[in-house]
C-alpha positions as CSV (number, residue, x, y, z in Angstrom):
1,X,22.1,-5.5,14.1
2,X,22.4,-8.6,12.7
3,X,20.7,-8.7,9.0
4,X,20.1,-11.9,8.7
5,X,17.9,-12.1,11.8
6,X,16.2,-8.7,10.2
7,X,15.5,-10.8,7.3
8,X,14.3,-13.9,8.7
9,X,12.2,-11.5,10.6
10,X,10.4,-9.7,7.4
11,X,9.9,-13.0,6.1
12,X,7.5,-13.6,9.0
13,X,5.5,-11.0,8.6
14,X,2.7,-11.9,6.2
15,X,0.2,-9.1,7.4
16,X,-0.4,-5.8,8.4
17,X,-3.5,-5.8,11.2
18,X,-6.3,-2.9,10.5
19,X,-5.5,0.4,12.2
20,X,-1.8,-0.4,12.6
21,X,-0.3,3.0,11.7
22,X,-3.5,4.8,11.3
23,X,-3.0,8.3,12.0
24,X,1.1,8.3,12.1
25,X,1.8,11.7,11.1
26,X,5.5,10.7,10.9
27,X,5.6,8.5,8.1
28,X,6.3,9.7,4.3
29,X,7.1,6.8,2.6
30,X,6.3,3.5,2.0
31,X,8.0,0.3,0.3
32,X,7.6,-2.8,1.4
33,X,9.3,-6.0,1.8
34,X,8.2,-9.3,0.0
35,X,6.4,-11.6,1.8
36,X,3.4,-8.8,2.7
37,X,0.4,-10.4,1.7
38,X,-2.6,-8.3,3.5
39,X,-3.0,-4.8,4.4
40,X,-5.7,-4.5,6.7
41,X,-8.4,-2.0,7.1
42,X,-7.9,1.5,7.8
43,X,-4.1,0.4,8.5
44,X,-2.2,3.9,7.2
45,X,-5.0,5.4,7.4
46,X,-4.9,9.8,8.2
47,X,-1.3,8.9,7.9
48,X,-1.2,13.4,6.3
49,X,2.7,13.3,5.8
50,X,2.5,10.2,3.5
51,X,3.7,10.9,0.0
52,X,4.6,7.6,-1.8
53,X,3.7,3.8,-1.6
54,X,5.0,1.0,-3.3
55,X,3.4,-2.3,-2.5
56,X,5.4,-5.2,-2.3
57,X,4.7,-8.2,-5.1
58,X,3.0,-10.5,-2.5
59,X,0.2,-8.5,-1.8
60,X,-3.0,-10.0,-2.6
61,X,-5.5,-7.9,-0.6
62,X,-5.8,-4.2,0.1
63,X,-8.2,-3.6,3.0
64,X,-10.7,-0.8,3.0
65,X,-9.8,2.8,3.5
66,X,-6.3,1.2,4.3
67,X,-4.8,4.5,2.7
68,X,-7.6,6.8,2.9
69,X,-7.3,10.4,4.2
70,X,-3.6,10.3,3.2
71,X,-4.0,14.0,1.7
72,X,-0.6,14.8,0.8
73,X,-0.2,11.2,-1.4
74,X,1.3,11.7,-4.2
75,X,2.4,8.1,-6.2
76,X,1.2,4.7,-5.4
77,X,2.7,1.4,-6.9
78,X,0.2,-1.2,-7.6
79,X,1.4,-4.9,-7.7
80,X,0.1,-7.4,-10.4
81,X,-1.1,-9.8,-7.1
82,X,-3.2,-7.6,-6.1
83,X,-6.4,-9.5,-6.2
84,X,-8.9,-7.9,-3.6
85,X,-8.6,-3.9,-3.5
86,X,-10.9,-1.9,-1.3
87,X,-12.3,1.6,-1.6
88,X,-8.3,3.2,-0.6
89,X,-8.8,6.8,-1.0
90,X,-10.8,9.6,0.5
91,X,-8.6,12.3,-0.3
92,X,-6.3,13.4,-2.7
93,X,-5.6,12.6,-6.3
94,X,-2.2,10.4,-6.4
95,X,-0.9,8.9,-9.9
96,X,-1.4,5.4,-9.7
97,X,1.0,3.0,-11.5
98,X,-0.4,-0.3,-12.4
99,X,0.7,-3.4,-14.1
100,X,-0.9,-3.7,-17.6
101,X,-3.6,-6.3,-17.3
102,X,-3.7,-6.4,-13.4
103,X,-7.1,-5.8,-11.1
104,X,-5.8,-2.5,-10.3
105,X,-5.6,-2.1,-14.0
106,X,-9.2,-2.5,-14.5
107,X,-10.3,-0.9,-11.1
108,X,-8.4,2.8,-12.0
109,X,-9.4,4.7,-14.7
110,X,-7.9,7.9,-14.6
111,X,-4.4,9.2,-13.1
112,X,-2.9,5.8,-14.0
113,X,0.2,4.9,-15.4
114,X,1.8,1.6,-16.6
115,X,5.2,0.2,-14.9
């Protein structure tokens, strides 16, 4: 595989539609490439073997529920772009690591931790 073609590739990708893993029970973690800049609704979604996230620095919008029902989430890594965060979670109670100052900052109150 040729990784610059790989690269040039990720570079492309700017968004991730709504529903586009929902319910993938294979999937247990998740760390993004810069250049993601939306998440879309519902988009891991029910995804029950997910245990970590970390969002890439280019995200600026979180959709809703976009990683709700994820009941075996354990960490999740909040960028400082992250301007538009919906309603994630419906189940679970994962430590969520923040940027001082960010909107996730000021959205989470409790199980959050600075990186």
């Amino acid at each position: 595989v040729d990784t610059k073609k790989q690269k040039e590739l990720r570079s492309l990708i700017t968004t991730i539609d709504e529903k586009a893993f929902s319910l993938c029970k294979s999937i247990t973690k998740l760390e993004f490439a810069e250049g993601i800049e939306v998440i879309g609704d519902w988009a891991f979604s029910n995804c029950t073997s997910l245990t970590s996230i970390k969002l890439p620095e280019t995200l600026t919008t979180l959709g809703m529920q976009a990683i709700s029902g994820c009941e075996n989430l354990v960490e999740v890594y909040f960028p400082k772009s992250l301007t538009d965060i919906g309603s994630s979670f419906g189940y679970g109670n994962p430590t969520i690591y923040v940027k001082k100052g960010s909107k996730a900052d000021e959205d989470f109150f409790s199980n959050k931790v600075y990186y």
